[in-house]
VEXDREN-2710 file (C-alpha; in Angstrom, 1 decimal):
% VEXDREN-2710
k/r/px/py/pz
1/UNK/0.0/0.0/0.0
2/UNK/1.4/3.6/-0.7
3/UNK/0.9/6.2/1.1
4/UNK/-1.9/7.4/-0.5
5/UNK/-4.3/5.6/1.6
6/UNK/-2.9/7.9/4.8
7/UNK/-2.8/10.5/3.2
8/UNK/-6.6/10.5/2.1
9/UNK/-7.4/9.2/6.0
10/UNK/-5.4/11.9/7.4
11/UNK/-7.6/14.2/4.8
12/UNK/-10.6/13.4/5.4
13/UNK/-10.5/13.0/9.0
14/UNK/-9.5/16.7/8.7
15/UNK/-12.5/17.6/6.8
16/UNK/-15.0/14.4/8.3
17/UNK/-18.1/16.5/9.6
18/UNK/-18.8/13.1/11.6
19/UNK/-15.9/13.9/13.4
20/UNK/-17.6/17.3/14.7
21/UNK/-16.0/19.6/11.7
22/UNK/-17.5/20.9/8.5
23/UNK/-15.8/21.4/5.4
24/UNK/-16.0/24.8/5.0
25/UNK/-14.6/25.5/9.0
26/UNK/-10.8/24.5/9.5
27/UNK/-10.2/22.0/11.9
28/UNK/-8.7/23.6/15.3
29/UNK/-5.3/22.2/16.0
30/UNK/-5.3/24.2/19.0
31/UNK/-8.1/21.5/20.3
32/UNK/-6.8/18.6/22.5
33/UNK/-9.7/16.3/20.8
34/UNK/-9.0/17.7/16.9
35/UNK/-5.1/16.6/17.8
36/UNK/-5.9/13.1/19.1
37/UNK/-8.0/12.4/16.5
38/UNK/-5.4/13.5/13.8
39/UNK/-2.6/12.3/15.4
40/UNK/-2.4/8.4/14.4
41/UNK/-3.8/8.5/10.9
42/UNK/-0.6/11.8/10.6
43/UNK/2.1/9.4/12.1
44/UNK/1.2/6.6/9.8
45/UNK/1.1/8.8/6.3
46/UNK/4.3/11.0/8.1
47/UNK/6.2/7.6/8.1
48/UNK/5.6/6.0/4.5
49/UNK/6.1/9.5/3.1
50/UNK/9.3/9.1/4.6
51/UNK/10.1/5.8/4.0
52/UNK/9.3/6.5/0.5
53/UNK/11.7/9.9/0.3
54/UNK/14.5/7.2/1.7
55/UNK/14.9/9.7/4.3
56/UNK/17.8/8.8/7.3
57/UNK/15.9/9.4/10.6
58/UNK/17.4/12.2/11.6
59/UNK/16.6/14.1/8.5
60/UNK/12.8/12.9/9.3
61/UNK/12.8/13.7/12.9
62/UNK/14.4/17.4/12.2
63/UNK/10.9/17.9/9.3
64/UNK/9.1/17.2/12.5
65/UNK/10.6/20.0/14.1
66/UNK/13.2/18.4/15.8
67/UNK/11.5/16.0/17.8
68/UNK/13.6/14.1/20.5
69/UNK/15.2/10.7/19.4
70/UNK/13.0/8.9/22.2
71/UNK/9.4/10.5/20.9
72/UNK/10.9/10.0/17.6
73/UNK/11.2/6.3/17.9
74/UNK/8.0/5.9/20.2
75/UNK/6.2/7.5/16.5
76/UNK/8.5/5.1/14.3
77/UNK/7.5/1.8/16.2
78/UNK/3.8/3.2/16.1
79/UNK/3.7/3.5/19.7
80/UNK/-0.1/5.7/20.1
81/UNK/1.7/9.4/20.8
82/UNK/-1.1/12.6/20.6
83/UNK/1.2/15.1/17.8
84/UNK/0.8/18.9/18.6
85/UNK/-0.8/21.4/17.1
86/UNK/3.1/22.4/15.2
87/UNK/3.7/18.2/13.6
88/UNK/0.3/17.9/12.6
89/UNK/0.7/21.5/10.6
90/UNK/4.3/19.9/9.4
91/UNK/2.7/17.0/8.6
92/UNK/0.3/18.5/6.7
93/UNK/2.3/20.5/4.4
94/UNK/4.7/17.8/4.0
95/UNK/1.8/15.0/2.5
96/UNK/0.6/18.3/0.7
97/UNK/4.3/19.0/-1.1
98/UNK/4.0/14.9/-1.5
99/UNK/0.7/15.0/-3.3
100/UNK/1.9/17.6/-5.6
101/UNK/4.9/16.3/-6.7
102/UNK/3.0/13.1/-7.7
103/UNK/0.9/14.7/-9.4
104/UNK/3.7/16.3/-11.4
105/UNK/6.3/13.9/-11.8
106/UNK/6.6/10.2/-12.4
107/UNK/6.2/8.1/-8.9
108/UNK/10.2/7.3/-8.9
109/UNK/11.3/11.5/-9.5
110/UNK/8.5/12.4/-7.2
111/UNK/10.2/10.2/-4.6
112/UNK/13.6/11.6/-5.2
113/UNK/13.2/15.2/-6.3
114/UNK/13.2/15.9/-2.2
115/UNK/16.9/14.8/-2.1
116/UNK/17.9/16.6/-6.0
117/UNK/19.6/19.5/-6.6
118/UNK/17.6/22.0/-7.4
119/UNK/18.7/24.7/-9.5
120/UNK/15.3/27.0/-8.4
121/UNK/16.9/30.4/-6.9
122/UNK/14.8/29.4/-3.4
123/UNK/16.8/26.4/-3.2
124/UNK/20.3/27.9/-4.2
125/UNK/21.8/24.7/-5.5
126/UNK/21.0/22.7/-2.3
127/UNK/18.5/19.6/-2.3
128/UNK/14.6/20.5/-1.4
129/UNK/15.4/18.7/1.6
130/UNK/18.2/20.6/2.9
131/UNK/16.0/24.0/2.8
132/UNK/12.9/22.4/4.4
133/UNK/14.9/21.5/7.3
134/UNK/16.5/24.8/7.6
135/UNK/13.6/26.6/6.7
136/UNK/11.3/24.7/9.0
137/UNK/7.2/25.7/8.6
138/UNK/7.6/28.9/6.5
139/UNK/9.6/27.1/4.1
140/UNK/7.7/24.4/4.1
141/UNK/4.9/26.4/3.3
142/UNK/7.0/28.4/0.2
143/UNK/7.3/24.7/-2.0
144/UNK/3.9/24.1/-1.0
145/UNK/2.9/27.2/-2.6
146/UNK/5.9/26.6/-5.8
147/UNK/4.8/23.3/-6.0
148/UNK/0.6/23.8/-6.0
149/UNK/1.5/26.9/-8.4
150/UNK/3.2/24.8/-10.9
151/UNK/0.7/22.1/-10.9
152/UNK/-1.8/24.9/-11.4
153/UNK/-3.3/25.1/-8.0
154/UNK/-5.3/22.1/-8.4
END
């Protein structure tokens, strides 16, 4: 199974009205239920998305925000953890920037276009990966938008 499946769980949990939200009201990740809920399904599609980047743990754990190794590993062995309201938001942008390069790119340069030189002036030279992790949520956020741009915003 690729991620895909997470993905669209983590998605539609977000948007689920049975789950107390409507569609058009985002989900507050402020809430201590909304986080719970989120929380497993996230971990999951957080993990294959990784596994299918390659990514080395530390890498993974730094996308997170720098999580601790422990907490880190706890998520990994799929130990039941509730994410705050920061990994969820991560997570989000990351299956997001994941989505969109599948949409444009074969599954095999979607999967490594993360680790690529990039010649793109935002990524001066360096790897995607490189300037995510420096970057942290606002850059995240930047080849969100660069990446749903040249897709067409769909």
């Amino acid at each position: 199974m690729y991620i895909t499946t997470y993905m669209e769980t983590f998605v539609a949990t977000l948007q689920h009205s049975a789950a107390g939200f409507s569609a058009g009201k985002a989900v507050d990740l402020s809430s201590k239920d909304a986080q719970a809920r989120l929380s497993r399904a996230g971990t999951a599609a957080f993990f294959k998305l990784a596994r299918a980047w390659q990514l080395r743990d530390e890498p993974a754990r730094r996308l997170l925000g720098g999580v601790s190794n422990g907490v880190f590993y706890q998520l990994k062995r799929g130990e039941k953890k509730t994410l705050d309201q920061d990994k969820l938001t991560r997570i989000s942008l990351l299956l997001g920037i994941f989505r969109a390069l599948n949409i444009l790119y074969s599954r095999k340069l979607a999967d490594a276009w993360i680790g690529l030189p990039n010649a793109n002036p935002m990524f001066d030279g360096e790897a995607p990966l490189a300037y995510l992790i420096k970057g942290g949520v606002p850059a995240l956020i930047r080849v969100r938008q660069l990446l749903d741009a040249r897709r067409g915003g769909r």
